[in-house]
Every structure is written in structure tokens, then in C-alpha cells.
TORLUM-49728 format. One record per residue (C-alpha): x negated, y, z negated. Coordinates in steps of 0.1 Angstrom, whole numbers, padded with zeros to 4 digits, always signed. Layout:
N
XYZ/...
end
This chain:
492
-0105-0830-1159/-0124-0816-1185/-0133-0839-1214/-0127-0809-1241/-0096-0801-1261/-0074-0795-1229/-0060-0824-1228/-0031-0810-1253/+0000-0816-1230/+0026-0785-1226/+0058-0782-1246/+0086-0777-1214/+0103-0748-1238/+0076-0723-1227/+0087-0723-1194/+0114-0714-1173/+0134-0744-1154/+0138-0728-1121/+0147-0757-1094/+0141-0792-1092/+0106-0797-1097/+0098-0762-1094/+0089-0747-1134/+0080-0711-1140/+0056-0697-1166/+0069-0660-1175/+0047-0627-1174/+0053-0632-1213/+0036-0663-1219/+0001-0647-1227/-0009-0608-1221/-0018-0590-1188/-0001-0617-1161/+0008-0598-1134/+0030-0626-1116/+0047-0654-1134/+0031-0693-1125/+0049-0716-1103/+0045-0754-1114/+0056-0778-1089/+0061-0809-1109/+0085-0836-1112/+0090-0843-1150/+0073-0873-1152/+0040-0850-1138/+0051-0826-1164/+0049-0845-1190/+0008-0853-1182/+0001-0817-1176/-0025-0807-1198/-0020-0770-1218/-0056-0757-1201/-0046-0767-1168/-0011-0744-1176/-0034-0716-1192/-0055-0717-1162/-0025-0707-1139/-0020-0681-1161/-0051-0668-1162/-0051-0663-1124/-0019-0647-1128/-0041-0613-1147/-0064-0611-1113/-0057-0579-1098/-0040-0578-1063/-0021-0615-1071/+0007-0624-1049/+0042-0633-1060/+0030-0665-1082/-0004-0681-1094/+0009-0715-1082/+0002-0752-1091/+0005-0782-1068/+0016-0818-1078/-0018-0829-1087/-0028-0803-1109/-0054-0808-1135/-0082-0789-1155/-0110-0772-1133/-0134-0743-1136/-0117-0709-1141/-0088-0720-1113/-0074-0751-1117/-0073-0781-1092/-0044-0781-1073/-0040-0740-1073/-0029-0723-1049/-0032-0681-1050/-0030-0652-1027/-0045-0618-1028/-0039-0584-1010/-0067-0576-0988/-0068-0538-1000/-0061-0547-1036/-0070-0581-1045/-0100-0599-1056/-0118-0628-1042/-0138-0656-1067/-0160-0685-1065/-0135-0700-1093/-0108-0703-1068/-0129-0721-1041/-0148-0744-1059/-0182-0754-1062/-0178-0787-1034/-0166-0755-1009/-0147-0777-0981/-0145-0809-0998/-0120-0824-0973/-0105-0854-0954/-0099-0865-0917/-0079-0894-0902/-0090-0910-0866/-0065-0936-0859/-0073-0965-0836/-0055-0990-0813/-0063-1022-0838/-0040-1038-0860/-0054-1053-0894/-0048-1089-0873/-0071-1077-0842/-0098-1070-0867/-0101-1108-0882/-0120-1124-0847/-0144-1101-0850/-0158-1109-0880/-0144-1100-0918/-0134-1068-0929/-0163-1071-0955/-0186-1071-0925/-0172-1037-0912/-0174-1023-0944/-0206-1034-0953/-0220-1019-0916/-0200-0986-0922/-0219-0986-0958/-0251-0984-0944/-0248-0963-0914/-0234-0936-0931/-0253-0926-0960/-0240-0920-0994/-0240-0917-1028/-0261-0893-1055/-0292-0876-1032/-0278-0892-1001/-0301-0885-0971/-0293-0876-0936/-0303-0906-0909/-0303-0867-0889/-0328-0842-0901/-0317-0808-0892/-0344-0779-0889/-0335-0744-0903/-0330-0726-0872/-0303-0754-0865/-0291-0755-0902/-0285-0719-0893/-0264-0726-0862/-0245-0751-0884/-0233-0725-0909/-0226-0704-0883/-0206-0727-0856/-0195-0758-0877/-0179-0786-0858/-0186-0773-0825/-0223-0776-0833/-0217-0808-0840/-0200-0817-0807/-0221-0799-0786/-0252-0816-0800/-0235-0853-0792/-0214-0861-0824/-0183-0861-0806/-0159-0854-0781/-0144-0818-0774/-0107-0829-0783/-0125-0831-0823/-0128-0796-0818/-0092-0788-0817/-0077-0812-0838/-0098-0796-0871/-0080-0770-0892/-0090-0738-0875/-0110-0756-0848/-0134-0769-0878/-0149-0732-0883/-0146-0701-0899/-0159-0671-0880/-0168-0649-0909/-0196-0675-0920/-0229-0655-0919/-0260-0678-0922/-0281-0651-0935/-0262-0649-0968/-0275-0683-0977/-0300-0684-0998/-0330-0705-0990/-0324-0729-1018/-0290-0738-1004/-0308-0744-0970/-0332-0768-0989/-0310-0782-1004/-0283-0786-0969/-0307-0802-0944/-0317-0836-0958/-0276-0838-0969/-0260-0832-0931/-0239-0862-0926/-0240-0875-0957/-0202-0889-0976/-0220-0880-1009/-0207-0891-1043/-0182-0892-1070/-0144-0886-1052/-0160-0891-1020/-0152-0920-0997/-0152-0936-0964/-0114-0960-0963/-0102-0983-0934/-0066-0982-0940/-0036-1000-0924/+0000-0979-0917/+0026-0999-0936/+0053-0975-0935/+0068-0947-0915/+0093-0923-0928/+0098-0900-0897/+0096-0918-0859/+0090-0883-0838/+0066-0873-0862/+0047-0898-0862/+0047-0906-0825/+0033-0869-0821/+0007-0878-0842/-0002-0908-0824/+0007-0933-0850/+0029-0962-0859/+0035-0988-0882/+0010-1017-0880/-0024-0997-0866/-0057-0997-0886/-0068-0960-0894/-0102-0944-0904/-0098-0922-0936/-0134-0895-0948/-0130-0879-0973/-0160-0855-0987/-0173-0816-0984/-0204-0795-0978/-0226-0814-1004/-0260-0795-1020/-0252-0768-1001/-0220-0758-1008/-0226-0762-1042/-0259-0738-1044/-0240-0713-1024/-0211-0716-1048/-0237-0715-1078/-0263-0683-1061/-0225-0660-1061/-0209-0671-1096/-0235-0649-1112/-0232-0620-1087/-0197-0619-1091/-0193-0621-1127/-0215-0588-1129/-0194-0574-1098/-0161-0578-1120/-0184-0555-1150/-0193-0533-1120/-0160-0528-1108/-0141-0529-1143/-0119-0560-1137/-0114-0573-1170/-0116-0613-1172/-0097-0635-1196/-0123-0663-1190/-0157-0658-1172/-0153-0688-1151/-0126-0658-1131/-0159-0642-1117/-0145-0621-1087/-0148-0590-1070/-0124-0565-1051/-0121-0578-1020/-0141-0551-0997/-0167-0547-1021/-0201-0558-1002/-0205-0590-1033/-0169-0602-1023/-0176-0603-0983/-0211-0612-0989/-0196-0643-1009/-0168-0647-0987/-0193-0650-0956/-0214-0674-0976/-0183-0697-0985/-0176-0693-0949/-0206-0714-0938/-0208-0737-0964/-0171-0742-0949/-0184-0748-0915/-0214-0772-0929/-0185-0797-0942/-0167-0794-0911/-0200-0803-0890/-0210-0830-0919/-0176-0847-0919/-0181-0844-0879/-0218-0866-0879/-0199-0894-0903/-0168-0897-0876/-0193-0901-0850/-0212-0929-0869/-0178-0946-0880/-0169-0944-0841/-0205-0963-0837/-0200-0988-0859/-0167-0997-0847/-0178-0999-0813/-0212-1022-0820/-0184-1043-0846/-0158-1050-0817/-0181-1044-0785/-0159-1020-0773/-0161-0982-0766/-0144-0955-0789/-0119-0948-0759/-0112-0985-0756/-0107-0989-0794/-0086-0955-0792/-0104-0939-0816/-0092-0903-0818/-0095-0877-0846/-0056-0869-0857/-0067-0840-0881/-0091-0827-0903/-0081-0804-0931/-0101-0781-0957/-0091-0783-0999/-0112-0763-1012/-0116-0729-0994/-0102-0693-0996/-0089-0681-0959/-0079-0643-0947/-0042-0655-0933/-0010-0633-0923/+0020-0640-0947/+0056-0626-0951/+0060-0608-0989/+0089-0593-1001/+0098-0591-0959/+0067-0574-0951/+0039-0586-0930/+0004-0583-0947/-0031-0600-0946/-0040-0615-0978/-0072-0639-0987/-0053-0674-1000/-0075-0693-1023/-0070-0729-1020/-0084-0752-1046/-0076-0790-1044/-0047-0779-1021/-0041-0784-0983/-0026-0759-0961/+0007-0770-0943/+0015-0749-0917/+0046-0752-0898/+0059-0759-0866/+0056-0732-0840/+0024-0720-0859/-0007-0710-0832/-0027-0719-0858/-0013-0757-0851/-0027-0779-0825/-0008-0776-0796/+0003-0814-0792/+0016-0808-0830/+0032-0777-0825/+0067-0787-0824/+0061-0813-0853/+0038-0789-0880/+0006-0792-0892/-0007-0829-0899/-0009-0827-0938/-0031-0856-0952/-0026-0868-0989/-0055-0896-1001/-0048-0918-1028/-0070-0936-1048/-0091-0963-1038/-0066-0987-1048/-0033-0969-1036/-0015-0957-1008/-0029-0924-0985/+0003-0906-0967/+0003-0881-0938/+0032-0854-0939/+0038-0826-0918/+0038-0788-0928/+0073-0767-0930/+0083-0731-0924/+0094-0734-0965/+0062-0743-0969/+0048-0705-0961/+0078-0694-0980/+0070-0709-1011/+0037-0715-1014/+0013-0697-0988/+0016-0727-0967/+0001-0750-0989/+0005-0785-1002/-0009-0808-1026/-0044-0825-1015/-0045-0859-1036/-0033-0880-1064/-0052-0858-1088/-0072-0869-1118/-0057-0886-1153/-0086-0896-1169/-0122-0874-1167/-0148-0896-1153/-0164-0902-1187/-0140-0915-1202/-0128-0937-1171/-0166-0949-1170/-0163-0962-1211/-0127-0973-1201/-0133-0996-1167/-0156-1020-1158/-0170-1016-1122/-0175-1056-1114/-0140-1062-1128/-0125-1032-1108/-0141-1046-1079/-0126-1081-1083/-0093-1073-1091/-0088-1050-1061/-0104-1079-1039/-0069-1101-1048/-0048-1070-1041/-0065-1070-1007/-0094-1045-1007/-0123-1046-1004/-0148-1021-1023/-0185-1013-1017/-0198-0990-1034/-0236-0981-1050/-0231-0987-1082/-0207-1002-1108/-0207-0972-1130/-0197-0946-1099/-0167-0976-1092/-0153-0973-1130/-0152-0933-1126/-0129-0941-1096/-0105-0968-1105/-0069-0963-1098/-0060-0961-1132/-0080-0925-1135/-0056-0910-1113/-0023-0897-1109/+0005-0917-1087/+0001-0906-1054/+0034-0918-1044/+0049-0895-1075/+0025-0865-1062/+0036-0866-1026/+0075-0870-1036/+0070-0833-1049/+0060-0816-1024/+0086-0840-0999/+0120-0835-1021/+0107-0795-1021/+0103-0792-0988/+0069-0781-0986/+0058-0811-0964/+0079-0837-0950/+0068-0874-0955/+0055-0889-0918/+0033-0923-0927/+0025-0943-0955/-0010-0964-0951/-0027-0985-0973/-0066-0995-0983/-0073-1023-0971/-0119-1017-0973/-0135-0989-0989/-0167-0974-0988/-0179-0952-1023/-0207-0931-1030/
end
């Protein structure tokens, strides 16, 4: 969230009431939308919508080659050009691709290994403070992280290129990884040689690093289940210790995003798209800017996949030197990774017809549905495994994808609790020490780098997970599976 005039919240008479928890902005609320929005909001989330958040959807809505709606998930808040928690889908022969819609942290995402500990099995071992504090400083995070790996450019290359496979195949994992990341942790478009040298400096001292900010490493206990068969498929149950990581493709990403936003913008002069706001920077689709982006994006894509790769296989480390017990023994498989921030060239149903459009996904996670081949074959007849982090202070969920899912929304879902406060003012608002304490007699256990990066994270900055998730559940678009709570966390 922005800390500007945005945070003006919307008057409900603008828009159209069109289902429960499903709003509509018309084609008439501002000139030159194309599509109407679709807000999917419960009306307490309503109610803390912020008016540029709303105008952002709109804006979208005037891109050429739009899809049906520009769409907002649950956790929707104020972000550059696109909102967080949008969701929109262009024509491949008509539509428009932008940096706006991705994000600048291209693949910030989260994966959950599960394990065969229960929060009981952990205490002989030593504290859960202990774990933490191990997990803290094997993986490296925070502001300027560096890599305990130092990657070389010809295998920076192969990292943009492959993602998670290179990761794998150089010893940070097990091939089963491979398959349980969305779209086996790569996208095949990713072209190393449109990365620009400065995003190459900038990516190989950061492979494997959690980062900052949003960023987190979480050991996490299942205290509820909502659907048995789901969750059996998935391999969990109620009681089991899981592994939550949660960040994206670091420096990199974010000087691949920053060398295109300036391309584009003169591509949409170029090409005579006119912008309601700048931050729209986009070009037509086939135009070389848009693929050359597009295959730039790609690999930063693959880099996050391949980064959140290294950090499993150090969390698998630690927990086998903390327990003396192998990863197998310890059970310590990877249940899913997904993307939120990426745009993807997909086949969806419009209007009954079959067509390939590019579906920009910022702050959203794709929940595809059962009988998808783009879902793990052991999920198949479940859906896609759709995780949902809370904050560090409350609950994480993972639901499953639905066929009304790619009916109403691309296949897409809501990616987190979403922000309330902007960091600054949660930073003049909290106190890290005191943040720290008071989630120590809930329970959890924080470690983070510094008392200041805590306060811009405390609960209180964020939306209610539990109201987010209830969205997208009581819409359809993903079906509740587990419920797990922190129980240690690790910040940037």
C-alpha cells in the first residue's frame, strides 16, 4: 500500500452488487474500460478497500485485448499500475503484455514441505528457538543477503534458462521437487540472453537467498483440516509440523522488471496504446519489446523457482543435523510450490470458445482444477494445491483449485492476507522488541534481523487471512483443505 491519498475507501453505490462477495465496477465508472471490474470481497474487505486500489482495476480494464473482467482477489490493495491481488487476461493476437501486471519481485512465491514430526516430537531435540535460530543462519536473509552458493555467469545463465531442474540436478534436491512446482518450477520461454548484465550482477551473489521485507522462512503446525481426501492426497493431516518459504527472484527480478518498464512505456507511444497511468507500460503482445520482456520475466521466473529450490534444500539440512535423521526419515517432501507474481500464455474457455491468452497474475495464485495436466499427477483428482500465507502471527491455509475457478477468474485465487497498513506507517505504529514478545506468549517464536523490518510485518499491518481465504472458499474458487499455524519464524 501506498502511503499517498489512496487510502480514501470506496463508496459501495458505484458498483454493481452482483453475487455474494462478487462486486462489479461498470464500463461507466471512468472513460475507455473495455470490460467492467470484478471485486471479490466480502463486505467487511469492502469496507477497507481503498479508492486507488478500485481505480487501478479500472485502469486495467482500458488495456487493449482485456478479457471478460480486470479482476481483484480478496487481498487486494494499492500497487504499481496493477494492483495486488489482480488478476487479468489478454488475447494473444490482440492484447498487451506489462511489467505493471507482473511486478517488480517477478515470482515472489511460497512452497510447503511437510514432514512426519508433530510439534511434540520436536521438544527432545532441543527448543524450537534452537531450530529457528540454525534455519536463520543457514539460509541467508534479509537487505543485500548473500548466497552461502556463488553461481558463475555461464551457470546464472543455465539458471534463467532451466530453473528448478538446475537446481536439482546440481544437488539441491530430489527429482520428485521437480514435479511438485507449478509448471515443473520453469517457464520455457525464459531466454537468458535478454537479461541485462546488471540483472546478472545483481542475481548471482542473491541465489538462495529468503531476502527481505514480506519474505519469510515459517515452521508451522496443522491444527485444522476442513476436507479429509484432500488432505490425505496432499500428504497431510492434523497434528504434523510443516515447512512454509515464502520469497521471489530477489535483485534480479527486480532489474529485469526495472531494464523493460522504460522499454515498454515507449513501446505503448510506439504502438499508439493510450495509457491512463504510465505505471500501464505495455506492448501488443507479438511486438519484439512484449516477447523480449515476456522472455526476460520468464527467467527471472525460473531464478525464484531455482532460489526457493537452494533454501528447501538448506531447510532439509538443518532439519536433518537438528534431529539426526535423514530428510526421507523425517519425511520431508515438497507438497507444492506456486508463482504470485507472473504473467503465463494458458488455454482458457471465453464466451465457449477456446483461445490462448497471456493471464497476468499479480499477488494472485493460480488454482487449477482437478483433471488439469497441468496438475501433479498424485493431485489430479483433488486440484491444484493452493497455498494462502498469513502473517507472521496468524494462520497459513492450503485449499485446492476448482473447475469455477477457471470459469470465474482464469484459474486464479488470492495469494495472502494482503496489506492494511504500508510499511511506514506500521514501522511508526509497532515496536519490533514488543512485537517480538507478545508473539513469544501466543506461542511463536520470531527471529528476524532487525526490530524495524519486524514492526513493518506485525499482524496488525495485514488483512485477516481467515476473512481473505473465506472469499475465495464460499465462491468456489478454491475449496478450504488445512489450516496451520506459526509456531517459529524466520524474517528478513
Amino acid at each position: 500500500m501506498s502511503d499517498n491519498d489512496n487510502i480514501e475507501k470506496v463508496n459501495k453505490n458505484v458498483l454493481k452488487h452482483v453475487d455474494t462477495n462478487v462486486w462489479e465496477i461498470p464500463t461507466t465508472y471512468q472513460p475507455n474500460m473495455r470490460v467492467p471490474g470484478r471485486l471479490f470481497l466480502s463486505d467487511t474487505l469492502l469496507g477497507s478497500l481503498e479508492v486507488g486500489a478500485m481505480k487501478q482495476v479500472a485502469n486495467v480494464a482500458t488495456l487493449p485485448g482485456i478479457q471478460k473482467y480486470s479482476m481483484a482477489m480478496p487481498d487486494v490493495h494499492y500497487g504499481y499500475g496493477f494492483p495486488i491481488g489482480g488478476v487479468a487476461a489478454f488475447d494473444e493476437d490482440e492484447g498487451v503484455i506489462s511489467p505493471g501486471g507482473v511486478g517488480f519481485d517477478i515470482n515472489c512465491g511460497v512452497r510447503l514441505l511437510r514432514t512426519n514430526l508433530t510439534q511434540e516430537d520436536m521438544m527432545p531435540h532441543g527448543s524450537k528457538h534452537d531450530l529457528i535460530e540454525k534455519l536463520f543462519h543457514n539460509v541467508p536473509s534479509g537487505v543485500g543477503s548473500k548466497s552461502n552458493y556463488r553461481a558463475s555467469n555461464s551457470e546464472l545463465a543455465d539458471v534463467f534458462k532451466h530453473g528448478v531442474r538446475w537446481a536439482v540436478e546440481n544437488g539441491f534436491g530430489v527429482e520428485a521437487d521437480i514435479e511438485h512446482c507449478e509448471g515443473g518450477g520453469c517457464i520455457e520461454a525464459a531466454d537468458p540472453t535478454k537479461v541485462s548484465e546488471r540483472a546478472y550482477k545483481r542475481g548471482r551473489p542473491q541465489i538462495g537467498t529468503l531476502g527481505s521485507g514480506n519474505h519469510f522462512l515459517e515452521i508451522q503446525v496443522i491444527d485444522k483440516v476442513y476436507d479429509e481426501a484432500a488432505a490425505k492426497a496432499f500428504g497431510l493431516c492434523e497434528g504434523m509440523v510443516t515447512v512454509m518459504v515464502h520469497c521471489g527472484s530477489r535483485g534480479a527480478g527486480h532489474q529485469i522488471c526495472d531494464d523493460n518498464i522504460g522499454i515498454l512505456r515507449k513501446a505503448a507511444v510506439k504502438y499508439g496504446i493510450d495509457l491512463v497511468d504510465k505505471q500501464l507500460a505495455c506492448a501488443p503482445i507479438q511486438s519484439k519489446e512484449a516477447q523480449d520482456y515476456f522472455a526476460a520475466m520468464s527467467a527471472a521466473a525460473n531464478y525464484a523457482w531455482a532460489n526457493r529450490q537452494m533454501i528447501t534444500h538448506w531447510v532439509r539440512e538443518t532439519f536433518e543435523s537438528h534431529f539426526s535423521m535423514d530428510a526421507d526419515e523425517l519425511g520431508m517432501d515438497l507438497v507444492y510450490d506456486v508463482a504470485h507474481n507472473v504473467a503465463k500464455r494458458e488455454e482458457h474457455v471465453i464466451d465457449g470458445i477456446r483461445k490462448n491468452v497471456y493471464v497476468h497474475r499479480k499477488g494472485a495464485t493460480r488454482a487449477f482444477p482437478p483433471g488439469h495436466s497441468d496438475v501433479p499427477s498424485a493431485y489430479r483428482d483433488v486440484g491444484q494445491p493452493v497455498i494462502i500465507p498469513g502473517s507472521m502471527g496468524t494462520a497459513s491455509y492450503v485449499l485446492h483449485g476448482t473447475q469455477a475457478a477457471m470459469e470465474l477468474t482464469f484459474g486464479s485465487a488470492c495469494h495472502g492476507a494482503g496489506r492494511a497498513l504500508s510499511r511506514k506507517k506500521a514501522d511508526h505504529q509497532f515496536d519490533g522488541n514488543e512485537l517480538v514478545a507478545n508473539l513469544e506468549k501466543q506461542g511463536i517464536t520470531i527471529r528476524g534481523t532487525n526490530p524495524h523490518s519486524l514492526a513493518e510485518e506485525a499482524p496488525e499491518a495485514y488483512k485477516s487471512s481467515s476473512d481473505v481465504v473465506n472469499v475465495v472458499h464460499d465462491c468456489g474458487i478454491a475449496k478450504k483443505v488445512v489450516r496451520m499455524r506459526p509456531i517459529a519464524v524466520a524474517k528478513g
